[in-house]
NUFI-59769 format. One record per residue (C-alpha): x, y, z. Coordinates in steps of 0.001 Angstrom, whole numbers, plus 500000, padded with zeros to 6 digits. Layout:
BEGIN
XYZ
...
END
This chain:
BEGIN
941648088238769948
940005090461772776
939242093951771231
938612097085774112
935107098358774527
935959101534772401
936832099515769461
933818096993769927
931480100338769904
932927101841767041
932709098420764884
929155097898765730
927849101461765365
929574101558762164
928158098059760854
924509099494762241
925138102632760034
925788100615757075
923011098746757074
921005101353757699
922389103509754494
921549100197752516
917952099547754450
917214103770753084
918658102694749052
916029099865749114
913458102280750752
914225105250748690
915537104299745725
913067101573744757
910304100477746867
908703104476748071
908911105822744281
906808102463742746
904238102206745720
905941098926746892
905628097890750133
907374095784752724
906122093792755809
906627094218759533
906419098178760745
908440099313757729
905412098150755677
902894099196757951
904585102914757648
904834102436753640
900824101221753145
899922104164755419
902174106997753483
899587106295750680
896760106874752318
897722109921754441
899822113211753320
902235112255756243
905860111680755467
906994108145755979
910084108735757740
907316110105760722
905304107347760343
908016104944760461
909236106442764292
905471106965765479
904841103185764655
907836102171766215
907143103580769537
904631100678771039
906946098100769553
910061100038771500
908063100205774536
907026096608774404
910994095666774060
911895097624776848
910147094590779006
910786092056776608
914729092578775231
917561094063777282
917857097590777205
921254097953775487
918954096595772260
916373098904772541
918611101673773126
920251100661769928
917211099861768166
916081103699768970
918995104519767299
918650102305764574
915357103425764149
915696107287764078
918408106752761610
917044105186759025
914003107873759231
916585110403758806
918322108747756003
914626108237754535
913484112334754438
917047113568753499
918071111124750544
917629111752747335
917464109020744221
916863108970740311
914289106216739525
916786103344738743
914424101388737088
910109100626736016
910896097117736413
908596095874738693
910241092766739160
913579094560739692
911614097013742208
910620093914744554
913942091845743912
916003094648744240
914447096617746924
913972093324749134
917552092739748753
918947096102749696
916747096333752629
917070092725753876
920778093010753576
920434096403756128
917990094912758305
920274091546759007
923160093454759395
921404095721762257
920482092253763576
923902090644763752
924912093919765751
922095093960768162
919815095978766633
916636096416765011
915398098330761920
911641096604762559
909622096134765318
907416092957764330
910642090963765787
910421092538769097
906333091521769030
907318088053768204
909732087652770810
907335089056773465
904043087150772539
906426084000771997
907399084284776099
903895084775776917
901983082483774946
904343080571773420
903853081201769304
906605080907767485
908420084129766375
908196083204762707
904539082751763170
903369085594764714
905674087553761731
903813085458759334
900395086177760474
901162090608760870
902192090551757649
898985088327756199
897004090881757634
899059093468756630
898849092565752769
895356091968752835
894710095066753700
897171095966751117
895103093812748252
892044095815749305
893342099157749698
895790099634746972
895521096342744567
896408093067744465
899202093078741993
900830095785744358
900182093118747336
901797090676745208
904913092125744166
904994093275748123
904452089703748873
907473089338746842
909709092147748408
909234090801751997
910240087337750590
913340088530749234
913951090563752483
913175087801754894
915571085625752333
918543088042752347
917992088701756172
918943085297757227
921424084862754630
923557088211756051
922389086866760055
923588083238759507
926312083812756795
926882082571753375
929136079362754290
926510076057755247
927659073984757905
925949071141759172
926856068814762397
927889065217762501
927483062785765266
929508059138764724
928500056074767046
930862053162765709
932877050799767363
935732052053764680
935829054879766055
939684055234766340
940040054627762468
937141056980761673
938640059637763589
941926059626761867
940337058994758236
938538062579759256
941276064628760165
943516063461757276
941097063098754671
938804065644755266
941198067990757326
938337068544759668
938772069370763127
936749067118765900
935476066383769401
935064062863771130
932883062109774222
932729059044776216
929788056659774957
928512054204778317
927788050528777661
924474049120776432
922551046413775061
922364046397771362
921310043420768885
924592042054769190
924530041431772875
926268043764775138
928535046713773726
932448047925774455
932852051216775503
933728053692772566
934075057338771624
931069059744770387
932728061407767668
931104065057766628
932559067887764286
931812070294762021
932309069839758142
931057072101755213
927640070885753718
929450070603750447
931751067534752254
929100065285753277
928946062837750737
932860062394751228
932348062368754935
929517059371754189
931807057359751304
934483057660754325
933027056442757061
930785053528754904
934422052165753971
934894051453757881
931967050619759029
928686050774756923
926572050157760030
927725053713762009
925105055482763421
925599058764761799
923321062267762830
923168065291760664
921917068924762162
922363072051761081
924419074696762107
923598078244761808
927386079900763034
930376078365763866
933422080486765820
936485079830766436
939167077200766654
939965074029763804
935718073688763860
935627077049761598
938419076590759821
939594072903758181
943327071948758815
946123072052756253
945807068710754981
949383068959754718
951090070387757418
948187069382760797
947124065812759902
947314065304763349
945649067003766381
947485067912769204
945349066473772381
944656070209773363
942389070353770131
940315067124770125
END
């Protein structure tokens, strides 16, 4: 369903504004009162607020600014327009909200205040923004030189904590090591989604019978492809059809029991999928009203 451009801009301005209220709970509400700290810029802004009498919601924008500036060459500019956004936000959210110390718990603080602002921080992802701008460093030294994003994230916020461990202490670098796992945890889980799909690729010469076994027993949806001939063990091979779909992790010992009972030597590949959209991929068939495709949807 095609939505207008007012409608898209309202949804994703409002998403952005939710995770940034929940990004400022984990902030405010557990990780600034205990001394916690985060990684990327957010805990950059954090380990500095205890060393200098400067509010961290000013620290937080001033740090931003070379990362924002390095995006503008790196990301398109409708991101780093919203990322400014983003950003300024959740400063203001930071200096005007007010919270009663939920808990002394460290362990709550880091679980807790990881969660709240990893779930912000993915959901500013998922709607083209950013809330941090370590990922806008990784992208650009991963075009230049080639490092991996997850990498150069890995080795700012080494640094960072080190300098935590000798500054502060370590057990506050260690329940901030904590934090950002949690954060980076919850991140991807809110990016990618909480359903697990993983891809299957079928090479058999029973292809026909696998593909209807799928659809009725699994009510999975599915695409063939032409396979060419070859030279296998057996000699020469028939033409056939590359089947590949889509099935919930949770299905693929079925999907295996099924396809063993036709032929136990298919040559089966598993990937992951991060996000699937659209059409009888996303969603299984009725296993009792569509056990059968129309051609339109293989």
């Amino acid at each position: 369903m095609k939505h207008s451009k007012t409608y898209n801009f309202i949804t994703e301005f409002g998403q952005i504004a939710i995770g940034i209220v929940l990004a400022s709970i984990g902030l405010k509400a557990f990780l600034l009162p205990n001394g916690f700290l985060d990684g990327g810029v957010t805990g950059m802004a954090l380990l500095l607020q205890t060393q200098l009498d400067v509010n961290v919601s000013i620290l937080l924008i001033a740090l931003s600014i070379p990362f924002l500036i390095l995006g503008y060459f790196t990301v398109s500019k409708r991101i780093v327009l919203k990322s400014i956004i983003s950003i300024l936000g959740l400063a203001f959210f930071i200096h005007f909200e007010t919270f009663d110390t939920i808990t002394d718990d460290k362990l709550l603080i880091s679980i807790f205040g990881g969660l709240f602002l990893g779930a912000g921080i993915g959901i500013a992802i998922r709607n083209g923004s950013v809330l941090d701008g370590s990922e806008i460093l990784g992208i650009y030294l991963n075009d230049k030189f080639g490092f991996s994003i997850g990498q150069v994230i890995l080795l700012f916020n080494i640094v960072l904590f080190s300098i935590t461990a000798y500054a502060i202490s370590v057990e506050v670098a260690l329940y901030s090591i904590l934090t950002y796992i949690v954060t980076a945890k919850v991140t991807d889980l809110t990016i990618e989604g909480f359903e697990d799909f993983i891809g299957v690729t079928i090479v058999s010469i029973h292809y026909i019978k696998i593909k209807r076994a799928i659809m009725e027993q699994l009510g999975a949806g599915l695409t063939t492809y032409k396979g060419s001939k070859g030279f296998g063990s057996k000699g020469e091979q028939q033409d056939f059809d590359i089947i590949h779909t889509i099935i919930n992790r949770i299905d693929i010992k079925k999907m295996h029991r099924i396809i063993e009972e036709i032929d136990d030597n298919a040559f089966i590949v598993e990937f992951d999928v991060n996000s699937v959209k659209g059409g009888v991929l996303r969603h299984y068939l009725d296993k009792k009203k569509n056990k059968k495709l129309s051609q339109k949807q293989r």
